[in-house]
C-alpha atoms as one frame of an Amber mdcrd trajectory, in Angstrom:
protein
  14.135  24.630 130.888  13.814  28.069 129.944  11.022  30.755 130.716   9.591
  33.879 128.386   6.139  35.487 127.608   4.304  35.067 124.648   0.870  37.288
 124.570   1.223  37.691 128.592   1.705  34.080 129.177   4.481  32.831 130.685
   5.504  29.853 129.147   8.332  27.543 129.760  10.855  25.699 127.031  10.923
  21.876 128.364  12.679  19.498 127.082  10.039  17.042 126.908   6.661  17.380
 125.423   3.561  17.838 128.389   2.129  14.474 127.776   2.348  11.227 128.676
   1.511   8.094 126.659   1.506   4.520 127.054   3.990   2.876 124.836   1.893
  -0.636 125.264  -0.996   0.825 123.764   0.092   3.827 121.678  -0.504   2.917
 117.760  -0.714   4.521 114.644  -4.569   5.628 114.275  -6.012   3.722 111.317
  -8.252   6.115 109.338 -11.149   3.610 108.863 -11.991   4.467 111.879 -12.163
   8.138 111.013 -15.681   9.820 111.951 -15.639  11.249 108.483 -14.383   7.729
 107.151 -17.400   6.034 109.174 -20.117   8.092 107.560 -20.099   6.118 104.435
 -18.760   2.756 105.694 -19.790   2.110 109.133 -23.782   0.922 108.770 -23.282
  -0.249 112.483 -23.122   3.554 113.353 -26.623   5.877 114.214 -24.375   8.738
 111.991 -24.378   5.936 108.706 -24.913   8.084 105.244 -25.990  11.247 107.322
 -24.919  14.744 106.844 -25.505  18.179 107.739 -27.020  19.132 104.234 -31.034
  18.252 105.252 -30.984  20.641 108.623 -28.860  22.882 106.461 -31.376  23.429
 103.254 -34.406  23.851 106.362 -33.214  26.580 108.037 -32.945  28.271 104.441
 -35.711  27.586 103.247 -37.047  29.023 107.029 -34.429  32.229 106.787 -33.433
  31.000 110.426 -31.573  33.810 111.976 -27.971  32.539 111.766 -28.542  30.401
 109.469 -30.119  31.410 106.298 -28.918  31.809 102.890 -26.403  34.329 102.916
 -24.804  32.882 105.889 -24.318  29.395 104.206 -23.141  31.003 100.906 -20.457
  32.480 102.971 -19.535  29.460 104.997 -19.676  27.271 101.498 -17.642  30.247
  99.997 -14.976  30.242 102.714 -14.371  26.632 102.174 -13.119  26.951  98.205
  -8.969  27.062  98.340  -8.719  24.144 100.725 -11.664  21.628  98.897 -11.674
  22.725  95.278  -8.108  23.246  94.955  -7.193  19.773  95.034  -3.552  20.004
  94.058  -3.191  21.923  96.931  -1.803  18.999  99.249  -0.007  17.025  96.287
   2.869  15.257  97.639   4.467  16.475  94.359   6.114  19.825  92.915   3.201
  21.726  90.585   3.042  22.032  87.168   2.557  25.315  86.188   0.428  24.615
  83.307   1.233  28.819  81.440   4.611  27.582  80.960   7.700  27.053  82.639
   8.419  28.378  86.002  10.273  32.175  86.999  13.668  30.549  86.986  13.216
  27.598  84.131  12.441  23.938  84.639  15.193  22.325  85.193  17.059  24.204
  88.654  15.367  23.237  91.516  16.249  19.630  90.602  19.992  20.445  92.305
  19.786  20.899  95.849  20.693  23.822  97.346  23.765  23.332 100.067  22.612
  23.819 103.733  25.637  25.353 105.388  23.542  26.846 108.328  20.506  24.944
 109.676  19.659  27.457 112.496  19.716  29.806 109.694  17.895  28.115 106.910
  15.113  26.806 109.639  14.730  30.744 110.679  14.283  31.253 106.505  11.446
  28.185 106.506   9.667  29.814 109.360   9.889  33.474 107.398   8.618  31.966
 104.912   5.733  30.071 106.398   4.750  33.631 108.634   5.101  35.715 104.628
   2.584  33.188 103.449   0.207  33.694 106.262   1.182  31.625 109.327   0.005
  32.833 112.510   2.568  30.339 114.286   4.643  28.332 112.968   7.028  25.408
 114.807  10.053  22.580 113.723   9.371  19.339 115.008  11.494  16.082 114.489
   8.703  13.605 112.978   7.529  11.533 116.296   6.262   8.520 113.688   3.325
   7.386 116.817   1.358  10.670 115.349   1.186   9.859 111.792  -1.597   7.638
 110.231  -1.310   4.031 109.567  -3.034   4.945 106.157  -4.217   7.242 103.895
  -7.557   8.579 104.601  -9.204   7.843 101.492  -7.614   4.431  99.610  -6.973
   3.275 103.003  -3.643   2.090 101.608  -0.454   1.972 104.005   0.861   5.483
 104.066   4.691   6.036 104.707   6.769   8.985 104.477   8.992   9.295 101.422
  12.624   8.145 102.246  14.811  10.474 104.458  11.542  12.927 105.538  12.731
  13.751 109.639  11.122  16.953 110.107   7.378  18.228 110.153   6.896  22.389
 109.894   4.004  23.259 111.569   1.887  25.388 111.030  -1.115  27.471 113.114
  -3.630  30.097 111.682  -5.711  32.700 113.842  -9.869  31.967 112.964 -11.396
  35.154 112.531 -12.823  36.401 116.273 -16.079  37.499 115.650 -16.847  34.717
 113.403 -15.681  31.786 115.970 -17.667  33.805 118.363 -21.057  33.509 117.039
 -20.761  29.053 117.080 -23.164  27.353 117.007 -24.861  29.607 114.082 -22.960
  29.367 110.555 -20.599  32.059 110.492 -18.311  30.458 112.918 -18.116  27.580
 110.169 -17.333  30.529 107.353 -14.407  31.153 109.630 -13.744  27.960 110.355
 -13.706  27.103 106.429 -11.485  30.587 105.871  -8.569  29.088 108.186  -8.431
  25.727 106.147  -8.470  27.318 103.096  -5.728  30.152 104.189  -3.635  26.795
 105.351  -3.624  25.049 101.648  -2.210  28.316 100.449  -0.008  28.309 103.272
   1.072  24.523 103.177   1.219  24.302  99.396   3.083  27.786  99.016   5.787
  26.600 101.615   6.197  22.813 100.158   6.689  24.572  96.961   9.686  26.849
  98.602  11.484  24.247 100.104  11.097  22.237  96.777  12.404  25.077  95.077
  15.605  23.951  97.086  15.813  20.602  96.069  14.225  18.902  98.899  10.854
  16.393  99.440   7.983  18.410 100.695   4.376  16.497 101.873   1.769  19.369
 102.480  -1.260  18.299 104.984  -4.163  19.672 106.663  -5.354  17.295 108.763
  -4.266  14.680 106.943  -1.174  12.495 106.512  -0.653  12.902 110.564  -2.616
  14.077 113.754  -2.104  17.750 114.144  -2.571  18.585 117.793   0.264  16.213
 118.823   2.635  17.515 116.393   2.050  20.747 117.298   2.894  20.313 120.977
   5.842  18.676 119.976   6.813  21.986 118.314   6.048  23.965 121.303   2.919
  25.925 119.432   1.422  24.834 122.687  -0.735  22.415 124.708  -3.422  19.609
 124.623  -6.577  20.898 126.123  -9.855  19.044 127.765 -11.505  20.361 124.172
  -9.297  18.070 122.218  -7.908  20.733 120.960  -4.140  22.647 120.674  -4.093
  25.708 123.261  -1.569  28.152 122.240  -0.560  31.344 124.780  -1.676  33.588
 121.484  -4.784  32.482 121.014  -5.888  29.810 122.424  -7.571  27.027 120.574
  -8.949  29.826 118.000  -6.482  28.237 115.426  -6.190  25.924 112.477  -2.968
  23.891 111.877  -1.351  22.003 108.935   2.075  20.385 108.625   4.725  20.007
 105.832   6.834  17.125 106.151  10.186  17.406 104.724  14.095  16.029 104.791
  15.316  19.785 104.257  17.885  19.830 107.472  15.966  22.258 110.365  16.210
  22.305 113.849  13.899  21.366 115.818  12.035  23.291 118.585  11.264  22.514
 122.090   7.590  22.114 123.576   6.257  24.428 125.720   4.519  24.184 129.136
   1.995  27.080 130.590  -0.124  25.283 133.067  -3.184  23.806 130.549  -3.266
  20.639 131.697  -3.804  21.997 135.166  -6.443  24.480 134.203  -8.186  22.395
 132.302  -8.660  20.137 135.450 -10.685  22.074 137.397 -12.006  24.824 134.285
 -14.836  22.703 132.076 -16.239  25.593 130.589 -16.006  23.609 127.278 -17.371
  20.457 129.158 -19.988  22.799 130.029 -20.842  24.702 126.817 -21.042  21.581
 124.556 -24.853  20.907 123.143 -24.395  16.812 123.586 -21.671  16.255 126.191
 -19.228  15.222 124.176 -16.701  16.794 126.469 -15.710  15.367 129.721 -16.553
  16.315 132.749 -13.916  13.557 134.961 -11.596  15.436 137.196  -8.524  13.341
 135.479  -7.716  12.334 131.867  -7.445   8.326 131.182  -5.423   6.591 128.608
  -8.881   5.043 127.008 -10.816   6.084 124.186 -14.944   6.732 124.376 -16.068
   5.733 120.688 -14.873   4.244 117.801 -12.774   6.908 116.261 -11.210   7.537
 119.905  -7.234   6.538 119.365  -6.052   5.206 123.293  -2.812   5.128 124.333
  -2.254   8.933 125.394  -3.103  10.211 128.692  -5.805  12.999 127.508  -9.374
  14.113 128.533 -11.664  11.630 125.111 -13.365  13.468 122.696 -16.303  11.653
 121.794 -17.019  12.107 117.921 -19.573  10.277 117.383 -21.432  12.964 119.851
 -20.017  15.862 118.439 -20.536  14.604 114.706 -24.584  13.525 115.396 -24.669
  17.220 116.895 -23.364  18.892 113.475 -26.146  16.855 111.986 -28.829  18.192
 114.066 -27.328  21.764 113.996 -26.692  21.900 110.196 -23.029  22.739 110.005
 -19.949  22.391 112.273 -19.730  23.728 115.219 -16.758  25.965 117.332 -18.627
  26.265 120.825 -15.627  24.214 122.993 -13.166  26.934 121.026 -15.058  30.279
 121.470 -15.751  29.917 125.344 -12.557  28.823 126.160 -10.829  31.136 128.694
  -7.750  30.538 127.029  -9.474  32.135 123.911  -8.406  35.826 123.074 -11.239
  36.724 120.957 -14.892  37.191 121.749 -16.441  34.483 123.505 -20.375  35.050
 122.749 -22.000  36.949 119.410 -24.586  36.523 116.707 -24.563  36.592 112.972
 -26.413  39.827 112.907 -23.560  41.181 115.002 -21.009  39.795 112.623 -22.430
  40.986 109.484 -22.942  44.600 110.742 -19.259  44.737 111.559 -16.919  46.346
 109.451
């Protein structure tokens, strides 16, 4: 175990990730159980077929402060990279349909020689940071945290042959914009960290195939995030469901590319969240339909559907915070911007946001 600072935190190196799971119970989470899965094929479900588009087109058409045209356009804007750019998360290397690539089309099928790991995993994580990464972490693949199945087909998903390591990656949400959740420019902001991750993901898969080697590029699919990320010491689980980091709390986005180029792995980190969170429940608190819980100790079991059990964690309950988008008319960031762990603002409005600079 080892100690430093990172944004004022101290945080220690441990050798084992700050969690606990059951190994009886633990599974691989089967996506048809998804929340956004269950939308279209779960009629048993009070959320069957509905969306945030009805509440969305009433407040425009009402100019609702917060929520009126030019605050959707923005949030719908912010989204483009990561959902119109499909190729984005392609488990293969792009085409680049003007012509051949910088250095012809034929040399990144050799693989470049790995003499120094330490050193090439410092390169991966320069690389990741040039591209945009906030954070960025090496984790040796922990196979419980990735999906049973794709998210869409629903078809057995399985890493291609030799993949060990995930690279991943966090991105700072824009402060202002977080802060102003429930109202729609915390979902512009929200939208600008998943598109600045495709770029991010796709950019770095494309480096490391450059070197010869298999790259898989994911938001949130493929694998759940949060766990990866605390097994690359980015930071912790918190009662929001969400990764904690010492830099910015949860005020991040994260994405993963899976890979057999040879890293080295880092260790998790430890900085007291699970403690806090105990006794905080701000988040608990803040949320609109209590979809946060309030017990004084985690529990191994899910609370809906789309819970997965087996980890010893405070239960999101989607189904809650899913019904609430509904109502509200886009996403919502609450649980992230009153966090005390948070760095940025914790309370604003979108007239504040759009008269900043």
């Amino acid at each position: 175990m080892e100690a430093s600072s990172r944004r004022g935190v101290r945080v220690r190196h441990v050798d084992q990730p700050p969690y606990v799971v059951d190994e009886s119970r633990i599974e691989r989470y089967d996506q048809v159980n998804l929340i956004f899965n269950r939308i279209g094929n779960d009629p048993s479900w009070d959320c069957y077929l509905h969306d945030e588009e009805a509440v969305g087109l009433q407040s425009i058409r009402e100019a609702k402060p917060g929520y009126d045209r030019v605050d959707y356009a923005l949030a719908e804007a912010a989204w483009t990279v990561h959902d119109v750019w499909t190729q984005a998360f392609s488990w293969d290397r792009l085409e680049r349909p003007g012509g051949p690539s910088l250095m012809g089309d034929k040399w990144y099928k050799t693989r470049y020689e790995v003499d120094d790991v330490p050193e090439m995993t410092r390169k991966v994580k320069k690389a990741a940071r040039f591209f945009g990464a906030s954070l960025v972490g090496v984790v040796e693949i922990n196979m419980n945290w990735l999906y049973a199945n794709h998210r869409y087909s629903l078809e057995p998903l399985e890493l291609p042959e030799g993949v060990r390591y995930a690279v991943v990656v966090a991105v700072e949400m824009d402060e202002l914009g977080i802060a102003t959740s429930p109202e729609v420019p915390a979902a512009a902001a929200t939208g600008v960290g998943y598109s600045r991750l495709a770029f991010i993901a796709s950019s770095l898969s494309e480096f490391i195939r450059n070197l010869g080697y298999t790259a898989v590029p994911a938001s949130n699919g493929v694998g759940l995030s949060v766990p990866l990320a605390v097994d690359a010491g980015l930071g912790e689980l918190g009662r929001n469901g969400l990764l904690i980091t010492p830099e910015y709390g949860p005020r991040v986005r994260l994405c993963k590319v899976y890979t057999d180029l040879p890293l080295e792995a880092d260790k998790p980190i430890e900085f007291g969240v699970h403690e806090f969170c105990r006794t905080c429940k701000k988040c608990a608190e803040a949320c609109e339909v209590e979809a946060i819980s309030f017990e004084d100790e985690p529990s191994y079991d899910g609370v809906c559907k789309s819970s997965s059990p087996g980890a010893l964690k405070w239960a999101i309950d989607g189904e809650k915070c899913y019904k609430y988008w509904c109502e509200n008319g886009t996403d919502c960031s609450t649980c992230i911007s009153v966090c005390p762990y948070n760095t940025g603002r914790t309370e604003a409005h979108a007239d504040e946001f759009w008269a900043s600079p």
